[in-house]
PyMOL CGO cylinders between C-alpha atoms (Angstrom):
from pymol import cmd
from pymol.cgo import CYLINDER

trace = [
    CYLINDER, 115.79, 120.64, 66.54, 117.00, 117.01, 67.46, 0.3, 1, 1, 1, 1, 1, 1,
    CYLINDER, 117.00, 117.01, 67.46, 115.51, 115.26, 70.41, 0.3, 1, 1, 1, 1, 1, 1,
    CYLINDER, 115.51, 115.26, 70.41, 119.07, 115.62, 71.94, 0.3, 1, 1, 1, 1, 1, 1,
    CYLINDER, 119.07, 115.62, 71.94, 118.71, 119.32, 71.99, 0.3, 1, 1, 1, 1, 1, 1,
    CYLINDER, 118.71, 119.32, 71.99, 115.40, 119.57, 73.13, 0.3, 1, 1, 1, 1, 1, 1,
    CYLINDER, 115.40, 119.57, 73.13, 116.64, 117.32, 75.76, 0.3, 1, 1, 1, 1, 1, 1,
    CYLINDER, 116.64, 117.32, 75.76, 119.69, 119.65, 76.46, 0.3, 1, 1, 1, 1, 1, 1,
    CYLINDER, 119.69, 119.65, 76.46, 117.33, 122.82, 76.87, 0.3, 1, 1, 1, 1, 1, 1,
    CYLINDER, 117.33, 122.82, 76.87, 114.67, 120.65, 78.86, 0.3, 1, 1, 1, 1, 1, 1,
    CYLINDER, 114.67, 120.65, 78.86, 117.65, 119.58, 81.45, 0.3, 1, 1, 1, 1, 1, 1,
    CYLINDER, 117.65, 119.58, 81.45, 119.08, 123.32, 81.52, 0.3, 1, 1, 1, 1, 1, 1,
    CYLINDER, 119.08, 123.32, 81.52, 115.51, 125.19, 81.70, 0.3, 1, 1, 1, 1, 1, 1,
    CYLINDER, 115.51, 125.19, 81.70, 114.83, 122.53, 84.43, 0.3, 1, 1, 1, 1, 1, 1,
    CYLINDER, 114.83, 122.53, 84.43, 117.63, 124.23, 86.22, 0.3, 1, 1, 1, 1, 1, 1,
    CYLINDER, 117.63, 124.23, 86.22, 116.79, 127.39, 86.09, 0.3, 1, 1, 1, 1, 1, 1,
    CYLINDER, 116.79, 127.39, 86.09, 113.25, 126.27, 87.58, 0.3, 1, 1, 1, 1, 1, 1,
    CYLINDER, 113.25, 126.27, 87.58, 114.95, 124.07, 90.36, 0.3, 1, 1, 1, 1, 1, 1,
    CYLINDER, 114.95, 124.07, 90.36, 117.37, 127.49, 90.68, 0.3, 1, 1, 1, 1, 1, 1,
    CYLINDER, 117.37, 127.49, 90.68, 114.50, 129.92, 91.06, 0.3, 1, 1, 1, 1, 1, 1,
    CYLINDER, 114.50, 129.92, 91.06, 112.24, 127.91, 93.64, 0.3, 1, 1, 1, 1, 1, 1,
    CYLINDER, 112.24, 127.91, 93.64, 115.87, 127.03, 95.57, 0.3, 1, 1, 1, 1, 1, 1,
    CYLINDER, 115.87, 127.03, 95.57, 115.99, 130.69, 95.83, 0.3, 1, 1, 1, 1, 1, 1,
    CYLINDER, 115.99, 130.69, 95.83, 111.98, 131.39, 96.76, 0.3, 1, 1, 1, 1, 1, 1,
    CYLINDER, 111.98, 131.39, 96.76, 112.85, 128.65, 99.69, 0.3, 1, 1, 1, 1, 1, 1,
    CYLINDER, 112.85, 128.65, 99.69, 109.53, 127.90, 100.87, 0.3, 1, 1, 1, 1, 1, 1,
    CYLINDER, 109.53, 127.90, 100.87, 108.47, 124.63, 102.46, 0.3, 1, 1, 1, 1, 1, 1,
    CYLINDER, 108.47, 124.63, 102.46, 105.52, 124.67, 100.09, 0.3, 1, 1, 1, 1, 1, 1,
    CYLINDER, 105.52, 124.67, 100.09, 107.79, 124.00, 97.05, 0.3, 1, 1, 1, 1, 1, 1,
    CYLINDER, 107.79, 124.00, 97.05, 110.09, 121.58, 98.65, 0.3, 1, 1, 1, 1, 1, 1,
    CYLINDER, 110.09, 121.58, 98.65, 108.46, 118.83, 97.52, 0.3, 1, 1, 1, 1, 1, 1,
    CYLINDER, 108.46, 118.83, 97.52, 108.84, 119.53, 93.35, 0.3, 1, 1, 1, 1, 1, 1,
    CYLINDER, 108.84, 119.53, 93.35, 112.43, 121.21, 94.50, 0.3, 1, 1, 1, 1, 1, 1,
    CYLINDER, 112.43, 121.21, 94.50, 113.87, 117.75, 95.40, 0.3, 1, 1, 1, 1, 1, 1,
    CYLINDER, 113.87, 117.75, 95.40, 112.18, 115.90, 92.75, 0.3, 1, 1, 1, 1, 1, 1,
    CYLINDER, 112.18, 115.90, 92.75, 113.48, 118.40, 89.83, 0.3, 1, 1, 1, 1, 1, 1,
    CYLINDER, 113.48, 118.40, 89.83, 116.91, 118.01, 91.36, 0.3, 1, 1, 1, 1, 1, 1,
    CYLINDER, 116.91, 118.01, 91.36, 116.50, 114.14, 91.12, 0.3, 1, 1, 1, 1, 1, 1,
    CYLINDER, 116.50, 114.14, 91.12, 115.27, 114.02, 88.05, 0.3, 1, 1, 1, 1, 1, 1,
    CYLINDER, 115.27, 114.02, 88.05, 118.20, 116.25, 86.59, 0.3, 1, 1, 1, 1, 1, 1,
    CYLINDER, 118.20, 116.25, 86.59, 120.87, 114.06, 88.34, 0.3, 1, 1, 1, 1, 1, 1,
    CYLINDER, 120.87, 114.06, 88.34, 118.95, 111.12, 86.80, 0.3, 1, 1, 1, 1, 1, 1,
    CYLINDER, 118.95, 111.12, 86.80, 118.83, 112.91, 82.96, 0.3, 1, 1, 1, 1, 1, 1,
    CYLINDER, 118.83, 112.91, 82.96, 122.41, 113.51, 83.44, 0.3, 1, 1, 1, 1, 1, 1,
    CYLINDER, 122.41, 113.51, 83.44, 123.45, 109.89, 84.51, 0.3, 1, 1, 1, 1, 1, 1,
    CYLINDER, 123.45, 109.89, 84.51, 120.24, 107.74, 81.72, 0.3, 1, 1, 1, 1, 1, 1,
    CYLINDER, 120.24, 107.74, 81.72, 119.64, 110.77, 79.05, 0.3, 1, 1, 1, 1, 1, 1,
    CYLINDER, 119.64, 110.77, 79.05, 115.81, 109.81, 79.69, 0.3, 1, 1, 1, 1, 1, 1,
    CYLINDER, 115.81, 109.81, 79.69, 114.10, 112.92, 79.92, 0.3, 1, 1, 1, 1, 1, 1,
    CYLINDER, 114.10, 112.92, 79.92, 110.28, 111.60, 81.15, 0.3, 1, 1, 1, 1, 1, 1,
    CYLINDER, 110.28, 111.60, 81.15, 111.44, 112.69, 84.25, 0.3, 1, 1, 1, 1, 1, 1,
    CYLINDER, 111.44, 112.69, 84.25, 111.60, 116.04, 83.42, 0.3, 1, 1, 1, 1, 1, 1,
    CYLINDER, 111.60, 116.04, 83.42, 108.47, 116.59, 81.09, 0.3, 1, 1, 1, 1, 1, 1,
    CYLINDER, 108.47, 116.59, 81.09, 106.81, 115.01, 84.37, 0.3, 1, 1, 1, 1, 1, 1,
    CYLINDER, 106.81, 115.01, 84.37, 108.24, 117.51, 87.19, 0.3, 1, 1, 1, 1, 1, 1,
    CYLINDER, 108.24, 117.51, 87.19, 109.22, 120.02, 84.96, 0.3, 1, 1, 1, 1, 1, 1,
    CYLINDER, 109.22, 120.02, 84.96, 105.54, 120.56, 84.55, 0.3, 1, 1, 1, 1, 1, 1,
    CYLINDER, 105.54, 120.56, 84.55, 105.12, 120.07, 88.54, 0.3, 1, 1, 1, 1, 1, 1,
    CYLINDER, 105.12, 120.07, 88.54, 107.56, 123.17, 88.93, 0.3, 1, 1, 1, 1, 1, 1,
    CYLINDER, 107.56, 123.17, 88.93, 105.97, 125.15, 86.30, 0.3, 1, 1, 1, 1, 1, 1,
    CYLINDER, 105.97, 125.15, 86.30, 102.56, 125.24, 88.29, 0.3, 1, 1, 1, 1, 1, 1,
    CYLINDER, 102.56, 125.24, 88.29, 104.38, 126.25, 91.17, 0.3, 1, 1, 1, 1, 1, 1,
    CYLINDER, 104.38, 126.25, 91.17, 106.53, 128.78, 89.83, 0.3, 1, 1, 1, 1, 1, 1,
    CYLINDER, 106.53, 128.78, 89.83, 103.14, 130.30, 88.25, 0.3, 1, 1, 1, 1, 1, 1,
    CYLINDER, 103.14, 130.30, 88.25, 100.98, 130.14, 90.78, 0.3, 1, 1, 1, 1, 1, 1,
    CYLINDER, 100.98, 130.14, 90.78, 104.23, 131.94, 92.91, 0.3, 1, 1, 1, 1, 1, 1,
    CYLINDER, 104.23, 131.94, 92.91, 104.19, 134.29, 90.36, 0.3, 1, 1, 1, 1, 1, 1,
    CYLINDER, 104.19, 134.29, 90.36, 100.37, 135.26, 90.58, 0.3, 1, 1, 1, 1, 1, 1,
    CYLINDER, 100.37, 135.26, 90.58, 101.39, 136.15, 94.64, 0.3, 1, 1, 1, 1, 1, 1,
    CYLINDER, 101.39, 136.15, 94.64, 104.48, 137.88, 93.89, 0.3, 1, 1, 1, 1, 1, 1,
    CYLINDER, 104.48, 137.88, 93.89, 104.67, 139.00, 90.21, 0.3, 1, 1, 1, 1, 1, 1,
    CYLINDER, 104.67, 139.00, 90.21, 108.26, 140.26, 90.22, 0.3, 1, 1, 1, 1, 1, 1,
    CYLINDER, 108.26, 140.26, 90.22, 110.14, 137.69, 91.49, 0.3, 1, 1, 1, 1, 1, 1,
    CYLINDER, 110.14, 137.69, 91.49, 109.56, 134.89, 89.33, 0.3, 1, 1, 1, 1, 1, 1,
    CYLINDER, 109.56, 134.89, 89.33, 110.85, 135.94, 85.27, 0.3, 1, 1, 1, 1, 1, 1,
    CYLINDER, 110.85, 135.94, 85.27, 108.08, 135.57, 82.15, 0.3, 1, 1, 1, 1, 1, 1,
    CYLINDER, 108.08, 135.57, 82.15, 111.33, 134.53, 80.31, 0.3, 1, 1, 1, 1, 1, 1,
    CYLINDER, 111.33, 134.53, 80.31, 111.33, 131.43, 82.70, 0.3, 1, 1, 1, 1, 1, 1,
    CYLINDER, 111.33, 131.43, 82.70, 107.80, 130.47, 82.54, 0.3, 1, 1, 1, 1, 1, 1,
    CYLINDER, 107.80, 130.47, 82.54, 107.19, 130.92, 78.77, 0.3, 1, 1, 1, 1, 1, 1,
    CYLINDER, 107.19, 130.92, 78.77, 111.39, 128.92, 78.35, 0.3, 1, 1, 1, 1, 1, 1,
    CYLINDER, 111.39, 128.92, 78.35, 109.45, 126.34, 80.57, 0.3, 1, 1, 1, 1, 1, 1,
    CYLINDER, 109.45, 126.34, 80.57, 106.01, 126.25, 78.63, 0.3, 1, 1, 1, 1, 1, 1,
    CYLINDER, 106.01, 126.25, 78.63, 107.98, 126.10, 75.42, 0.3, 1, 1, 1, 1, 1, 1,
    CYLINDER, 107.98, 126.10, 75.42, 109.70, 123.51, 76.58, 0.3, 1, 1, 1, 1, 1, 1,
    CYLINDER, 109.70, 123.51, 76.58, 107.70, 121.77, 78.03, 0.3, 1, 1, 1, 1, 1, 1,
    CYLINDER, 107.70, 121.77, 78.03, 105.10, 121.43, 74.80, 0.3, 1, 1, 1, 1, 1, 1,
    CYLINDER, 105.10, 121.43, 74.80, 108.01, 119.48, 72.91, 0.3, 1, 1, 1, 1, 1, 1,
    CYLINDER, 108.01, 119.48, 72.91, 106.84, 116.08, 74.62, 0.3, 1, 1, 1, 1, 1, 1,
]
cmd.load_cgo(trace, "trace")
């Protein structure tokens, strides 16, 4: 796979992540929440995806260790999309 379509899947996995802990709404994950969302605005506008190896990874930890308290409501799809993802950099 090019780097521009590991990119592509980076940016859209990254919004499924930003999606999912938008949707858990906890003050705990606001912090990565807001960061993801900037760094997918920034991808979008620079096509530089350190941003998103960075906080993707952030919002990986957080969307495991959510899943660990509440197994059901966070997808193994996401987590291993993310993981794979993620192990491109």
């Amino acid at each position: 796979m090019s780097d521009l379509a590991v990119n592509e899947k980076l940016e859209k996995v990254c919004q499924e992540a930003y999606d999912k802990l938008d949707k858990i709404n906890l003050d705990e994950y606001n912090d990565v929440k807001e960061k993801l969302a900037w760094c997918i605005g920034s991808y979008s506008y620079d096509k530089n995806p350190a941003g998103l190896y960075e906080i993707g990874t952030q919002a990986l930890d957080a969307l495991k260790t959510y899943k660990k308290e509440k197994p059901r409501l966070v997808s193994k799809k996401l987590i291993e999309d993310l993981e794979k993802v993620l192990s491109n950099n």
